[in-house]
VEXLUMDREN-16328 format. One record per residue (C-alpha): x, y, z; residue number from 1. Coordinates in pm, 1 decimal, decimal comma, always signed. Example, Ala and Ser with C-alpha at 12.3 -4.5 7.8 and 13.67 -1.06 7.14 Angstrom:
<pts>
+----------+----------+----------+-----+
:     east :    north :       up :  nr :
+----------+----------+----------+-----+
:  +1230,0 :   -450,0 :   +780,0 :   1 :
:  +1367,0 :   -106,0 :   +714,0 :   2 :
+----------+----------+----------+-----+
</pts>
This chain:
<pts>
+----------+----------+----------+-----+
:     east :    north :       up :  nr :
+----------+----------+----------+-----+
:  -1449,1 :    -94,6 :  +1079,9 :   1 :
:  -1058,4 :    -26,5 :  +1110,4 :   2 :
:   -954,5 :   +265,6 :  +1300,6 :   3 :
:   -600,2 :   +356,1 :  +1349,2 :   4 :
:   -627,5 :   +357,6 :  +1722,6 :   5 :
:   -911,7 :   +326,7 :  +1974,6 :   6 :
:   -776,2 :   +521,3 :  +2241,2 :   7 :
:  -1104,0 :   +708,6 :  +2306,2 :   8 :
:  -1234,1 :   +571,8 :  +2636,1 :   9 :
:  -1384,5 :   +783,6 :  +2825,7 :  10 :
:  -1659,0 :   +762,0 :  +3114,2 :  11 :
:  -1813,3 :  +1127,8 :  +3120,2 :  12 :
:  -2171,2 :  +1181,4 :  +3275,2 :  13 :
:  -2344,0 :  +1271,5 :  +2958,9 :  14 :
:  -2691,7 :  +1387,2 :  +3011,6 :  15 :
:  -2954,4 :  +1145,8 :  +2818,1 :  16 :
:  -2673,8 :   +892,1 :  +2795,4 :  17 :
:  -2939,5 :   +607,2 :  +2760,2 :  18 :
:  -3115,5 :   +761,3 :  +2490,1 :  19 :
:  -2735,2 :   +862,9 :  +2328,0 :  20 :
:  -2675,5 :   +469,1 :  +2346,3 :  21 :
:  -2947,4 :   +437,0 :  +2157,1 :  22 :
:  -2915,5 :   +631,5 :  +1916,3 :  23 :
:  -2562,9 :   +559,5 :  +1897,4 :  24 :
:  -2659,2 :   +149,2 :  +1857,4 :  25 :
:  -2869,1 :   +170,5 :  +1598,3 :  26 :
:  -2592,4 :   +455,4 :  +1358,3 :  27 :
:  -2354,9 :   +208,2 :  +1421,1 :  28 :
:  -2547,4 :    -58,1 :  +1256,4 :  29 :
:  -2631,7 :   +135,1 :   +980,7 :  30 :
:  -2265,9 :   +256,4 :   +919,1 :  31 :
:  -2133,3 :   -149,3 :   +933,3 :  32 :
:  -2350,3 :   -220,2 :   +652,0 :  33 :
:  -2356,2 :   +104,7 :   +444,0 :  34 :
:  -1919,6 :    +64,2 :   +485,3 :  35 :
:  -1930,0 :   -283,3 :   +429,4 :  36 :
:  -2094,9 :   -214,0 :    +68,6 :  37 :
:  -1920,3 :    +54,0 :     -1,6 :  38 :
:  -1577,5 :   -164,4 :    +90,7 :  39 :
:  -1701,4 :   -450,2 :   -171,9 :  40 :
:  -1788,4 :   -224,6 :   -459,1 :  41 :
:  -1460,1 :    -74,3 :   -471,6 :  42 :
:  -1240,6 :   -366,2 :   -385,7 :  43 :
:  -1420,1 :   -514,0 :   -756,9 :  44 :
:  -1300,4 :   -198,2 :   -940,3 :  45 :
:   -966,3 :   -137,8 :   -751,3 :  46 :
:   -844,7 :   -545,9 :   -695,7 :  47 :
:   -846,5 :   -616,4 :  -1085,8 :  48 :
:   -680,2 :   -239,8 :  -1196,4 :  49 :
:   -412,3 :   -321,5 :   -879,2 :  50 :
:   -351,0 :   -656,2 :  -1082,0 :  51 :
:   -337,5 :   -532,6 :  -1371,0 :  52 :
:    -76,8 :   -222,9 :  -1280,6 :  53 :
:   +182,8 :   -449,2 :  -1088,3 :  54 :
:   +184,4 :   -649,7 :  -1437,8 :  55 :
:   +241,2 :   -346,0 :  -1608,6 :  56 :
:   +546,8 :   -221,0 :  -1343,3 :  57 :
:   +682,2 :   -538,1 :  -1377,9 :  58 :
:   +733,3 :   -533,2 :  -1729,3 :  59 :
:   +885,3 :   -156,6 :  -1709,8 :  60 :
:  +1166,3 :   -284,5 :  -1478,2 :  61 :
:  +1261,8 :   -481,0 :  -1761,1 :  62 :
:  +1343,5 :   -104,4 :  -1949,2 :  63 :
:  +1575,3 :    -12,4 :  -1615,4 :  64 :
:  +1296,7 :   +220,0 :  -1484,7 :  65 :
:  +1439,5 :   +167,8 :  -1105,4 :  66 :
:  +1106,9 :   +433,2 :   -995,0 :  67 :
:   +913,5 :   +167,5 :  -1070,7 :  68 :
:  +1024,0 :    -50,3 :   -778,8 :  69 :
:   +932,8 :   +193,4 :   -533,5 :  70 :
:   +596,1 :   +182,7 :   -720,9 :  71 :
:   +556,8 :   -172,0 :   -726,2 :  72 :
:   +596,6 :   -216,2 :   -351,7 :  73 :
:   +326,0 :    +76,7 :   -300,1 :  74 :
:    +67,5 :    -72,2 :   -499,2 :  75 :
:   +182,2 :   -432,2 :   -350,3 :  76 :
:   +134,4 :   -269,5 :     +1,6 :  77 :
:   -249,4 :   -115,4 :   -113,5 :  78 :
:   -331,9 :   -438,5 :   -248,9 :  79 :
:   -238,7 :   -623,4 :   +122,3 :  80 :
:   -441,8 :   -328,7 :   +251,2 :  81 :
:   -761,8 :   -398,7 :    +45,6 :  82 :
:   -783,6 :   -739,5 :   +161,0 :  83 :
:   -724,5 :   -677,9 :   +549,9 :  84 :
:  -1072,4 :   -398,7 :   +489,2 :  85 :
:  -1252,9 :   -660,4 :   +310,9 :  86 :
:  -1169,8 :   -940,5 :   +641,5 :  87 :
:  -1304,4 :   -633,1 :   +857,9 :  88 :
:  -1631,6 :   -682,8 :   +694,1 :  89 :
:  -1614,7 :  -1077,1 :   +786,4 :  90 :
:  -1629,7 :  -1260,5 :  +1133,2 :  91 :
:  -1240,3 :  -1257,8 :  +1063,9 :  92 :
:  -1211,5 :   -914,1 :  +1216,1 :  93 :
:   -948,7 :   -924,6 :  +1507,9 :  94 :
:   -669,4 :   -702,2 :  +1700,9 :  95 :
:   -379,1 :   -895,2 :  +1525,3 :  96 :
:   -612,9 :   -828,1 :  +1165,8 :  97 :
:   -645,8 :   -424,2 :  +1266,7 :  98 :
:   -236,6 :   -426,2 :  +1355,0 :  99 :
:   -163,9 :   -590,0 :   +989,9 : 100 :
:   -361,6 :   -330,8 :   +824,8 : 101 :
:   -199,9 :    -43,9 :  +1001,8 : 102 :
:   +147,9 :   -166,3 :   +927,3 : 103 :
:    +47,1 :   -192,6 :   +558,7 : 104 :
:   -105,9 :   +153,9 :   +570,8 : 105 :
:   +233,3 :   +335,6 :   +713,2 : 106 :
:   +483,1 :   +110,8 :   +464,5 : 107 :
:   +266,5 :   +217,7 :   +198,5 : 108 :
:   +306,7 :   +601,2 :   +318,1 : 109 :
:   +674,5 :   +584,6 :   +321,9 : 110 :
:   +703,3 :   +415,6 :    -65,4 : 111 :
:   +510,4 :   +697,9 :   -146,6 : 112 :
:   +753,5 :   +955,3 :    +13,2 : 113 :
:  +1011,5 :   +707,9 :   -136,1 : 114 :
:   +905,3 :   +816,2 :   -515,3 : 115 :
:   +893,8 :  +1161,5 :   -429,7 : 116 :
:  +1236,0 :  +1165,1 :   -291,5 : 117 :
:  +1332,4 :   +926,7 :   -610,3 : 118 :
:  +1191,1 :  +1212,8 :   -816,5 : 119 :
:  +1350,2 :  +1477,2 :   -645,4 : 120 :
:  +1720,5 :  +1310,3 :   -681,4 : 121 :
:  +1652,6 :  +1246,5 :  -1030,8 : 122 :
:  +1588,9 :  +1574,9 :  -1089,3 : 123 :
:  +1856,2 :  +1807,7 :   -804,5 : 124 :
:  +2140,1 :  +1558,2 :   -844,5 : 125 :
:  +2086,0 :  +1375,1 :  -1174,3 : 126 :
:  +2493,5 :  +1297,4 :  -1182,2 : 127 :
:  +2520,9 :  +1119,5 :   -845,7 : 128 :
:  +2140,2 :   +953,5 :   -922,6 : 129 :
:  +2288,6 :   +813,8 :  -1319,2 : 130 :
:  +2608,4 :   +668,6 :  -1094,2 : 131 :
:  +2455,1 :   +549,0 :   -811,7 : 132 :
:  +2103,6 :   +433,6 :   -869,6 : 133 :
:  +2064,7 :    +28,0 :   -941,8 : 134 :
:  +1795,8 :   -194,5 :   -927,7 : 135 :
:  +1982,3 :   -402,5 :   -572,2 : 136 :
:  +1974,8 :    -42,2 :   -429,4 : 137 :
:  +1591,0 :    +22,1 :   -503,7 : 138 :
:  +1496,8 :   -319,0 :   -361,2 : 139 :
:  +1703,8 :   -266,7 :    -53,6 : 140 :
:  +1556,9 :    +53,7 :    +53,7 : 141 :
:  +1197,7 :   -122,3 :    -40,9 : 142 :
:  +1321,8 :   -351,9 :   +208,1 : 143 :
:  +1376,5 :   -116,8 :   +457,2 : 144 :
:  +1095,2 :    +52,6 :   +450,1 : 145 :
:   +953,7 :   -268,8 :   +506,0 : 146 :
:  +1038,2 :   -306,0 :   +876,4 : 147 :
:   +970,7 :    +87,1 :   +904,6 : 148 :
:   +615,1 :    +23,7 :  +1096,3 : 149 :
:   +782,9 :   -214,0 :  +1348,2 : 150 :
:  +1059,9 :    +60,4 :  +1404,7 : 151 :
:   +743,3 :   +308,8 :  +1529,8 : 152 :
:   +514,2 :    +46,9 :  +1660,9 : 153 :
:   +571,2 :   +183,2 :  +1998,5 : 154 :
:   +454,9 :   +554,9 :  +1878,2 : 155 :
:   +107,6 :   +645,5 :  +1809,0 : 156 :
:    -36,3 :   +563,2 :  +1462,9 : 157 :
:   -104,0 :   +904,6 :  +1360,7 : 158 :
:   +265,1 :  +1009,1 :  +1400,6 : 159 :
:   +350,8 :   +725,0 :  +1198,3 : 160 :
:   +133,9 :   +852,1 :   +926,4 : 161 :
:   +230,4 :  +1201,9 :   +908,6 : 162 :
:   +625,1 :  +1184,8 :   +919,0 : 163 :
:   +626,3 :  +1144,5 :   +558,7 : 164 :
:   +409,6 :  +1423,5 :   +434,7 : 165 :
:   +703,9 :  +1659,4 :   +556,3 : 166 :
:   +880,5 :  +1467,3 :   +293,6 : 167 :
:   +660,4 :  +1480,5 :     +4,9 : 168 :
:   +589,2 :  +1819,5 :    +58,8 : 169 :
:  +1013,5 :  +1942,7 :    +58,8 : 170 :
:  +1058,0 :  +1695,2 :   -244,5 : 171 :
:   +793,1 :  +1868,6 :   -408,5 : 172 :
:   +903,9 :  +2187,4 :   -362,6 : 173 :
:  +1284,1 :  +2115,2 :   -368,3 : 174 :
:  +1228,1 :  +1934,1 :   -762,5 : 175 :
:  +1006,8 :  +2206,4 :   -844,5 : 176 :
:  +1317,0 :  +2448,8 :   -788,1 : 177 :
:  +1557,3 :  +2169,4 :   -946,8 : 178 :
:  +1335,7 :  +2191,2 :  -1264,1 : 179 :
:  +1382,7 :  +2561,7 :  -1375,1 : 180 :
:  +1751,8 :  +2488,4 :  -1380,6 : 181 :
:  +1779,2 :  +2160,3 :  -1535,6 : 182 :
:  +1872,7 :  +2175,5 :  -1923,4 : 183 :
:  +1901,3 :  +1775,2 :  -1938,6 : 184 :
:  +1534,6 :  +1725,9 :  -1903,1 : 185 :
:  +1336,4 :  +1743,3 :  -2163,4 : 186 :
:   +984,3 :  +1875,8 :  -2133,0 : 187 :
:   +800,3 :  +1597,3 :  -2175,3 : 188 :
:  +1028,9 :  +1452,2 :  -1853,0 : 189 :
:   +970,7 :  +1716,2 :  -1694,6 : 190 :
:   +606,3 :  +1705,7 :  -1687,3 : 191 :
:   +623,2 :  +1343,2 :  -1604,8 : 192 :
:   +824,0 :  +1409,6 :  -1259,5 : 193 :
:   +672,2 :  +1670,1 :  -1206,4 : 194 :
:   +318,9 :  +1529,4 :  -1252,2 : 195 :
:   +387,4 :  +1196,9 :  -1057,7 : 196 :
:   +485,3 :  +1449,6 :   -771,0 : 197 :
:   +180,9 :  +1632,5 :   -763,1 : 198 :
:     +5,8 :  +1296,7 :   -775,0 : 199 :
:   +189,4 :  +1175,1 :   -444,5 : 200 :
:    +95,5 :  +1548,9 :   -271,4 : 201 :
:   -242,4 :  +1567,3 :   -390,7 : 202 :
:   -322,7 :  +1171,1 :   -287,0 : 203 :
:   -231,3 :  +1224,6 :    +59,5 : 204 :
:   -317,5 :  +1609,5 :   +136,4 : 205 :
:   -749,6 :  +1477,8 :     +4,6 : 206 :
:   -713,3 :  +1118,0 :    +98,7 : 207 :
:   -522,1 :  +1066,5 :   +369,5 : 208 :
:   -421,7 :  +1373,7 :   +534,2 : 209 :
:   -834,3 :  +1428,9 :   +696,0 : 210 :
:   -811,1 :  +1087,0 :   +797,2 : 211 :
:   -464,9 :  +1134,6 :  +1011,3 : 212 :
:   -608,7 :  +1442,4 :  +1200,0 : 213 :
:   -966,0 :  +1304,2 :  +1278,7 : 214 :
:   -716,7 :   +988,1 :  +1426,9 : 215 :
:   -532,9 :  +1272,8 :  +1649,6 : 216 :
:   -815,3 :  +1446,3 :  +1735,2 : 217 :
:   -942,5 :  +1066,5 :  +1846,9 : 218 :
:   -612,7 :   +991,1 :  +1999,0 : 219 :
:   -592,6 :  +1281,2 :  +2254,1 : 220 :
:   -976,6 :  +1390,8 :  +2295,3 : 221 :
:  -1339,2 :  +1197,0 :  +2380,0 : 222 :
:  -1497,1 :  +1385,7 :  +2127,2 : 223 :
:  -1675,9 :  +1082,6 :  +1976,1 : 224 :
:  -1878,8 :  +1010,5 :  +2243,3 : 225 :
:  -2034,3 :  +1387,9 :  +2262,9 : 226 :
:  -2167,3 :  +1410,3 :  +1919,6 : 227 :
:  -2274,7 :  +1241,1 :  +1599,8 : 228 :
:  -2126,9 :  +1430,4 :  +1382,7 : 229 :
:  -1739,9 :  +1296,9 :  +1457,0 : 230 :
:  -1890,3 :   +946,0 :  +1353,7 : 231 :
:  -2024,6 :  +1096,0 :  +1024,4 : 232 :
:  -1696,1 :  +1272,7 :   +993,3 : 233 :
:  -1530,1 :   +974,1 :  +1069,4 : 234 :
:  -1677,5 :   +730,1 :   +821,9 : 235 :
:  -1651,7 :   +943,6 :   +561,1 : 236 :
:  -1315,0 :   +996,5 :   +585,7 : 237 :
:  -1257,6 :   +598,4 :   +640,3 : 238 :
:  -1419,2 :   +590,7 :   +282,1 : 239 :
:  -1157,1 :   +847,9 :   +156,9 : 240 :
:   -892,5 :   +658,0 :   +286,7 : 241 :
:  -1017,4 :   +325,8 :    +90,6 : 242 :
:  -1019,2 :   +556,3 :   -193,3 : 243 :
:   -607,8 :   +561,8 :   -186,0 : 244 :
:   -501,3 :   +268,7 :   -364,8 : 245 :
:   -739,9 :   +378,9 :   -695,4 : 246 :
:   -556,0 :   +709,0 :   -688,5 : 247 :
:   -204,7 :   +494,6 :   -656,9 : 248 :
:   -229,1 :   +306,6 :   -954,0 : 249 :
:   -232,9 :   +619,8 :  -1125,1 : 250 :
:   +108,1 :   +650,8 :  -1068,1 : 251 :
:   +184,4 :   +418,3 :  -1319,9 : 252 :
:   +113,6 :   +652,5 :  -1625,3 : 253 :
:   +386,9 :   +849,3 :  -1530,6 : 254 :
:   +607,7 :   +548,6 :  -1538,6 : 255 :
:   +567,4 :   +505,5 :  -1931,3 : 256 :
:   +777,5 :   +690,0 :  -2197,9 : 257 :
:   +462,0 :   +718,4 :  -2423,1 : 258 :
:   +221,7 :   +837,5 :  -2185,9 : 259 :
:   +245,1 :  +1132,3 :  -2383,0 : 260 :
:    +85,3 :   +919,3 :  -2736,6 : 261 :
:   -180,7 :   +827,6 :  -2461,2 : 262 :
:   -235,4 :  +1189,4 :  -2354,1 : 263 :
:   -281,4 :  +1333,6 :  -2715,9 : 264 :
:   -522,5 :  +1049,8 :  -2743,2 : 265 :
:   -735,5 :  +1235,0 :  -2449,5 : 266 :
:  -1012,2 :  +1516,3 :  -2661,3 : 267 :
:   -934,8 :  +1780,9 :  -2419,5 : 268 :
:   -579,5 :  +1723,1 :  -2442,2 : 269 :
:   -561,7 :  +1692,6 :  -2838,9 : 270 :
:   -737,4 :  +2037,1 :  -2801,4 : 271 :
:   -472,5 :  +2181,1 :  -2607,5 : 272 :
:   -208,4 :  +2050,2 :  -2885,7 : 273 :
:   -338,1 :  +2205,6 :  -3145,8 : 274 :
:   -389,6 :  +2534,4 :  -2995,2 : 275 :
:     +4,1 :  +2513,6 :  -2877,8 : 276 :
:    +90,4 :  +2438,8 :  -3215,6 : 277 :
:   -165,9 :  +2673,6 :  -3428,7 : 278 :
:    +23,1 :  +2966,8 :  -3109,1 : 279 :
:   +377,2 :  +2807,4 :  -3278,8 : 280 :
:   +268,4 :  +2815,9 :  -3644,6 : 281 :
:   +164,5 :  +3212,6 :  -3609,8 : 282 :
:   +477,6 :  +3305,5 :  -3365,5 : 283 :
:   +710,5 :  +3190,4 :  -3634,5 : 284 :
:   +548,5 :  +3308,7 :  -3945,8 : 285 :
:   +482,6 :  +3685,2 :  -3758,4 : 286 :
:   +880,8 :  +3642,8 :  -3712,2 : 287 :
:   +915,6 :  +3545,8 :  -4115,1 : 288 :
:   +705,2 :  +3873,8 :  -4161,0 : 289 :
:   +917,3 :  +4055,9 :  -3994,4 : 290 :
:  +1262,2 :  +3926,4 :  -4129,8 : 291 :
+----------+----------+----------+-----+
</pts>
C-alpha cells in the first residue's frame, strides 16, 4: 500500500529474524486485504459526495465566490488521489503510480494552505483583497501550485508535506486576531471564515499530521523492521490519511451564504437558537424594567 517513501533499508542482525519473517509475511498479508477493503468501502461513500461537491463549487463560482476555486482544485486533487489508492489495490501498482499519488497528496496540501491564506486576506486586508482578488488571479495561483510537487521533488516527501502546516497554523491565528477588529464582517461571516479555518487546521493536525511524522520517523530510522507495532501504527494512520478527502468536502458548507438556513435546520443547533434568543428576549425586557 502507498507509502510516502521507502527509505527504510536496513540489514541489522536481528535475533529470531527467520521467525520475524514469518511473522512479518503472514501481517503483511493480512494488512493488503484488510486495507484493500477498507480502501473500496470508502472510495463508494467519498467518490459520489467528491462528485457531487465539485458540482456544487462550480455553480458558486457563478456568484463570484473566488474561495471556491482554491476549493475546487483541492477536492479535484483528493479525487485524483482516491483513484491512484484504489490502482494500489490492483496489479496496476507501480513506482511511476506511487510518484502520481504523492504529487497529488502535496498539491492538495498547499490548496488547503491556499484557503487559509485566502481566508486570512479576506479578513486582515479586506481593501487590497475587494481590489485585487479576480477569478484569472485564483486560477493562476491554482496553477502554480500545480507544479509545486515538481519544484520539491528532489526533497524528501515528508518536508513536502509539512511546509504548509506552518501556514495554516499563522493564517489561523493571524484571522483570528483580524476578526476582533473587523466591523465589516458580519457575524454570520465571521463564523463562516472562521469555521472553514478551523476545518483546514483540524483536517491536517488528526489526519494528516500522524501520518507525516510516522513518514520521518521511517525516513531517517529502521524502526519498522524491530517491531510490529510501527506496522500497526503505520496502517492505521494510512487509513487516516484516506480519511482526508471526506473531511475536504466539508469545506464546501462554508462556501454557501445560507449555510446558516441549513444549520438552524440541525436539532442541536435550533436548540442553541432559541436559547440565544429566549437570553435576548429577557436581556431587553430586564432593560424595559428598568427604564
Amino acid at each position: 500500500m502507498p507509502e510516502l517513501n521507502n527509505h527504510s533499508n536496513c540489514n541489522l542482525a536481528i535475533p529470531g529474524r527467520k521467525t520475524f519473517n514469518k511473522k512479518f509475511v503472514t501481517f503483511h498479508a493480512k494488512q493488503y486485504v484488510a486495507e484493500s477493503l477498507f480502501i473500496w468501502v470508502i472510495s463508494v461513500i467519498e467518490i459520489p459526495i467528491m462528485l457531487l461537491t465539485l458540482f456544487a463549487l462550480c455553480v458558486l463560482i457563478k456568484s463570484n465566490r473566488i474561495a471556491s476555486v482554491y476549493v475546487i482544485n483541492l477536492i479535484f486533487s483528493d479525487l485524483i488521489q482516491i483513484i491512484c489508492i484504489l490502482l494500489f489495490t490492483t496489479k496496476l501498482e507501480s513506482a511511476e503510480l506511487m510518484k502520481a499519488y504523492n504529487c497529488f497528496l502535496i498539491a492538495g496540501l498547499y490548496f488547503m494552505a491556499s484557503v487559509a491564506f485566502e481566508r486570512y486576506i479576506l479578513v486582515s486586508h479586506p481593501h487590497w483583497y475587494k481590489s485585487h482578488h479576480s477569478l484569472k488571479l485564483s486560477c493562476f495561483v491554482s496553477l502554480i501550485i500545480w507544479f509545486v510537487p515538481l519544484i520539491f521533488y528532489h526533497l524528501p516527501e515528508w518536508i513536502s508535506c509539512f511546509i504548509p502546516y506552518p501556514i495554516i497554523i499563522l493564517c489561523f491565528v493571524g484571522t483570528c486576531r483580524g476578526l476582533s477588529h473587523s466591523l465589516s464582517l458580519t457575524s454570520l461571516n465571521r463564523k463562516l471564515i472562521l469555521g472553514s479555518l478551523f476545518l483546514v487546521l483540524l483536517t491536517y493536525t488528526c489526519l494528516i499530521l500522524p501520518f507525516v511524522i510516522m513518514d520521518f520517523i521511517d525516513f531517517y530510522t529502521c524502526i519498522d523492521w524491530m517491531n510490529m507495532i510501527f506496522k500497526k501504527a503505520d496502517l492505521f494512520l494510512e487509513c487516516l490519511l484516506y480519511l482526508n478527502p471526506l473531511a475536504d468536502c466539508l469545506l464546501y458548507l462554508f462556501m454557501r451564504a445560507d449555510v446558516g438556513d441549513i444549520m438552524k435546520s440541525v436539532p442541536c443547533c435550533c436548540k442553541t437558537d432559541r436559547r440565544q434568543n429566549s437570553i435576548r428576549l429577557t436581556s431587553s425586557t430586564n432593560t424595559q424594567h428598568v427604564t
